[in-house]
C-alpha positions as a Markdown table, in Angstrom:
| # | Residue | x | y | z |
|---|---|---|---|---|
| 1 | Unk | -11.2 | -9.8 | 0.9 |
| 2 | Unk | -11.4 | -12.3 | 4.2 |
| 3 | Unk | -8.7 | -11.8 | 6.6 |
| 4 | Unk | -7.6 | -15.4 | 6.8 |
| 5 | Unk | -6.6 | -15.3 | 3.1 |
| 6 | Unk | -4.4 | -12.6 | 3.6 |
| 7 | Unk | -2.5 | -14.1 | 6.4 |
| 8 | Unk | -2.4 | -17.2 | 4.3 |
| 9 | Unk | -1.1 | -15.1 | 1.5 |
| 10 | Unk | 1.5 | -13.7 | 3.6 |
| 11 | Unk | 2.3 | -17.5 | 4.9 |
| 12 | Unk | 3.0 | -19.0 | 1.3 |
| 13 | Unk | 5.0 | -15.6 | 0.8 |
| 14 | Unk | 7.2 | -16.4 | 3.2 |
| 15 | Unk | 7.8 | -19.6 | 2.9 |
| 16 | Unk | 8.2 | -19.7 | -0.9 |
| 17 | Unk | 11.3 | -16.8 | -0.3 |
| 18 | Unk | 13.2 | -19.3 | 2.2 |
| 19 | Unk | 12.7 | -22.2 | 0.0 |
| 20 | Unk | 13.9 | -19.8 | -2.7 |
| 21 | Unk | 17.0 | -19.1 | -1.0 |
| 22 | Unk | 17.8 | -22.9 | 0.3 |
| 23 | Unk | 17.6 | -23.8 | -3.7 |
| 24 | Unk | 20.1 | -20.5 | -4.6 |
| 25 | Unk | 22.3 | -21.1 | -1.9 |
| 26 | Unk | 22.5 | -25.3 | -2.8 |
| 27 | Unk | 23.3 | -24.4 | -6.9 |
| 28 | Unk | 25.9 | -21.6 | -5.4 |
| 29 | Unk | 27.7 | -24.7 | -3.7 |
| 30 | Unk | 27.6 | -27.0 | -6.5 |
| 31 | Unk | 28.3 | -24.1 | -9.0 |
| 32 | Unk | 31.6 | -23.9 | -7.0 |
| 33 | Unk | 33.0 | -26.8 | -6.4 |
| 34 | Unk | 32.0 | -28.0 | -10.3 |
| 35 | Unk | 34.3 | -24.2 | -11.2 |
| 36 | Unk | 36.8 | -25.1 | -9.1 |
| 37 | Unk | 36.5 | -23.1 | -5.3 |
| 38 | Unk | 36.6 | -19.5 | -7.0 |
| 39 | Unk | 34.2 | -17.9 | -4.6 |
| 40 | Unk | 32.5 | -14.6 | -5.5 |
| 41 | Unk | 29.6 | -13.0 | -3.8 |
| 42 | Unk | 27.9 | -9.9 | -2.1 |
| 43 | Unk | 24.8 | -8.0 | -0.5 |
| 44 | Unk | 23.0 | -5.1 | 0.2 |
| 45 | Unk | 21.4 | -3.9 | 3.7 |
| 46 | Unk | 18.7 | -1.5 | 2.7 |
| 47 | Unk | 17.7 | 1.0 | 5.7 |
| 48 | Unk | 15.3 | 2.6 | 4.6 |
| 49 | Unk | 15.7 | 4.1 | 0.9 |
| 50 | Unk | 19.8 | 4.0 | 1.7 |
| 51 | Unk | 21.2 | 0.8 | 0.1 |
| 52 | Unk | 24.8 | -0.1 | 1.8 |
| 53 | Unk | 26.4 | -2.8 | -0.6 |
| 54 | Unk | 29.3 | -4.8 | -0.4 |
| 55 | Unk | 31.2 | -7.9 | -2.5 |
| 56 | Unk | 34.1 | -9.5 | -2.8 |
| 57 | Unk | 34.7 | -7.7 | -6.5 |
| 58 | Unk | 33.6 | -4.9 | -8.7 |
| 59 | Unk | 30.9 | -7.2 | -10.5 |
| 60 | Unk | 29.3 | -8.5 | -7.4 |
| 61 | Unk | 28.6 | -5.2 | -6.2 |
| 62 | Unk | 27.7 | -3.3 | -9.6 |
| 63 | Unk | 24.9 | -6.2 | -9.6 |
| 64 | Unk | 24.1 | -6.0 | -6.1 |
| 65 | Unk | 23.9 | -2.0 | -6.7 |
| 66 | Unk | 21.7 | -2.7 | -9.4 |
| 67 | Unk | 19.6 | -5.0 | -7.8 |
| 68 | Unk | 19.2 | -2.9 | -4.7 |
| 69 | Unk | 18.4 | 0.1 | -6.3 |
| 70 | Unk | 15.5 | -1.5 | -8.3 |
| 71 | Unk | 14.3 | -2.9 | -5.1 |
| 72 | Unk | 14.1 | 0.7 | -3.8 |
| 73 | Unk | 12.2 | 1.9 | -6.9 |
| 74 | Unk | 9.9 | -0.9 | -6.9 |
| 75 | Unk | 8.9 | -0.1 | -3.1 |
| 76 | Unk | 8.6 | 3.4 | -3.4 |
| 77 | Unk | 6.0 | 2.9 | -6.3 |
| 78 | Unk | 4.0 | 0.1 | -4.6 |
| 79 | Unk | 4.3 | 2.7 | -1.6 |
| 80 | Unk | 3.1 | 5.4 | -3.9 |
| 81 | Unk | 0.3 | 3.2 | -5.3 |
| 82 | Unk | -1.1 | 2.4 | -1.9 |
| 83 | Unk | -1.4 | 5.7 | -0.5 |
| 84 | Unk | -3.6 | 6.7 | -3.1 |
| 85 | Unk | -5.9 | 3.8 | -3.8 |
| 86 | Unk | -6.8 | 3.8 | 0.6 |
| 87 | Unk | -6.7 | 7.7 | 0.6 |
C-alpha cells in the first residue's frame, strides 16, 4: 500500500478519537446537569503493560479496570500478530 494512504489513515484516526471525545465529554455535561450535579468519573494511565487506575467510586474504577485491561490484551495480540506476519 502507498505511503500517503497510510498517513491519511493515521490522520482520519486521529481526528475521529478527538471528535470522539468532544461528543463523550458534551453528553457527560448534559447527562449531569439533567441528574442533578452527581458527578462520577475515572481513568487509567497505561505505562506500558501496567495499567494505574483511579475514580471517584468502586464502579468507576472496576470499569476503568476492565476497560484497561482489555486494552492491554488487545495490544499485546495486535503486537503479537505483527511480529509474525513482517517476520
Amino acid at each position: 500500500m502507498d505511503q500517503a494512504l497510510f498517513n491519511m489513515l493515521g490522520v482520519m484516526l486521529v481526528f475521529t478519537g478527538f471528535v470522539i471525545t468532544v461528543i463523550a465529554v458534551l453528553l457527560w455535561i448534559f447527562m449531569t446537569v439533567k441528574r442533578g450535579g452527581k458527578v462520577r468519573g475515572g481513568g487509567a494511565v497505561i505505562i506500558g503493560p501496567f495499567p494505574i487506575v483511579f475514580g471517584t467510586d468502586k464502579e468507576s474504577v472496576k470499569v476503568i479496570l476492565l476497560l484497561s485491561i482489555a486494552l492491554i490484551v488487545v495490544l499485546l495480540v495486535f503486537m503479537a500478530f505483527s511480529y509474525y506476519a513482517f517476520k
